[in-house]
C-alpha positions, 0 to 999 in steps of 0.5 A: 476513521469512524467506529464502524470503519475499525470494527470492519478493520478488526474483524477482517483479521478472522482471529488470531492463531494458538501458540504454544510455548512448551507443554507446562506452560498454557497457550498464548494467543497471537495478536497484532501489536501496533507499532505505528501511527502517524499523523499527517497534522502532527508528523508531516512527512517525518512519518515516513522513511523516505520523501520520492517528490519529483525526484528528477525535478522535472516540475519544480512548478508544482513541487511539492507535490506531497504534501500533509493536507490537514489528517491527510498525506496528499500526493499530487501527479501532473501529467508533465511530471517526470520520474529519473526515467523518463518513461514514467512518473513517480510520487511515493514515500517509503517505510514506516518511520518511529521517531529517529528509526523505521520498522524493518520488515523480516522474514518470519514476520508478519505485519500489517497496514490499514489506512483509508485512501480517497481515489478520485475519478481522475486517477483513472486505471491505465492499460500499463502500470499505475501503482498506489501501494507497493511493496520493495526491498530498499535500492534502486532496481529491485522488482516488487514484491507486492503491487496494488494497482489500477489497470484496465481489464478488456477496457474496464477499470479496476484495482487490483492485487498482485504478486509480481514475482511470480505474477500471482494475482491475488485478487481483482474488483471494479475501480468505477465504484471507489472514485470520490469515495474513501475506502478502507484498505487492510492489508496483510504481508508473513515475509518469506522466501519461496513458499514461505509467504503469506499475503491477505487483501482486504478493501471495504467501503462504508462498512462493507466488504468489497473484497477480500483475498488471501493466499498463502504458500507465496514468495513475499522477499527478495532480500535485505528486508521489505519496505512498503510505498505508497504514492503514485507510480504510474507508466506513461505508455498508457494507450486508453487516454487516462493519463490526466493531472491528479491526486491521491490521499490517504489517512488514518495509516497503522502499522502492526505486527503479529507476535 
């Protein structure tokens, strides 16, 4: 990531809020603590919780199909791969691995992710689901907690952030404009149950913000803990003829908590 890409990082977060700790004693300031940073060239997939490629086998073919492709995680989908359940594809890691353990996300905290991510323009939004980052409790048959995804709006491509708990949407903008390009992704989760969460959205793209949204006051947790995913998920119910043999990248990601 360039200088001007983390400056653009670092200022997104707007500044840090006061904590006092007792009356005798002076303010402290929050701030974010990096806990991790992988390097696709040196960790491989090790810097990840779990690996999900082909988990049904359904193209060993083309396995694998993520892969660490020089500084950056490759995750390939071909329009024949299947998921477990038939009626969707999936390629995805999950958690941030450190070392032999993995950070744990809790209610009450407050992390975040950055990493730039290449979308090229045959990964194409689709009038069902197509999910590049999502946030989970661990186990099978949970629902999202937290969906970035690529979806057709009244024909339009677009990516989006959304809540799907409570089917909040946090923020929307035009996908045609990030193809075959690397955009900055920031992006900010407090875990909490009810209206104890918090999330924040931002994407920038050569040193310009392309938007940037916060919402406060949501439910951010099911149970047990949240963990992020990225790869690609994607339903093949797609009615807009999108569906093709593609890729996604990512690079440079970070993980920080907020203490």
């Amino acid at each position: 990531m360039t200088a001007s890409r983390r400056a653009v990082l670092g200022a997104a977060l707007g500044g840090a809020a006061a904590v006092t700790t007792g009356l005798s004693l002076p303010a402290r300031a929050a701030s974010w603590q990096q806990k991790w940073a992988p390097s696709a060239a040196t960790d491989g997939l090790r810097a990840f919780e779990t690996v999900e490629d082909d988990r049904a086998n359904s193209h060993p073919a083309g396995h694998p199909h993520i892969v660490p492709d020089g500084d950056n995680f490759r995750f390939t989908m071909h329009t024949v791969d299947r998921d477990t359940m038939t009626d969707r594809q999936r390629q995805e890691v999950t958690g941030l691995r450190t070392g032999d353990s993995y950070l744990k996300w809790l209610p009450g905290q407050t992390w975040r992710v950055t990493y730039s991510m290449y979308i090229p323009s045959s990964l194409k939004a689709t009038t069902t689901f197509t999910h590049i980052m999502q946030m989970k409790q661990p186990g099978d048959g949970s629902s999202p907690i937290v969906v970035q995804s690529l979806r057709r709006v009244n024909g339009v491509q677009t990516i989006e952030l959304n809540l799907p708990i409570s089917n909040t949407l946090i923020g929307r903008t035009a996908l045609d404009p990030l193809h075959d390009t690397w955009t900055d992704v920031d992006f900010q989760i407090k875990v909490g149950d009810g209206t104890a969460g918090s999330v924040r959205w931002i994407l920038s793209r050569g040193g310009t913000t392309v938007i940037d949204k916060a919402r406060s006051g949501v439910d951010t947790f099911l149970a047990d803990r949240v963990r992020p995913k990225w790869g690609i998920y994607r339903s093949l119910g797609d009615t807009s003829g999108s569906l093709q043999n593609t890729y996604l990248l990512l690079t440079n990601l970070r993980g920080y908590q907020l203490v």
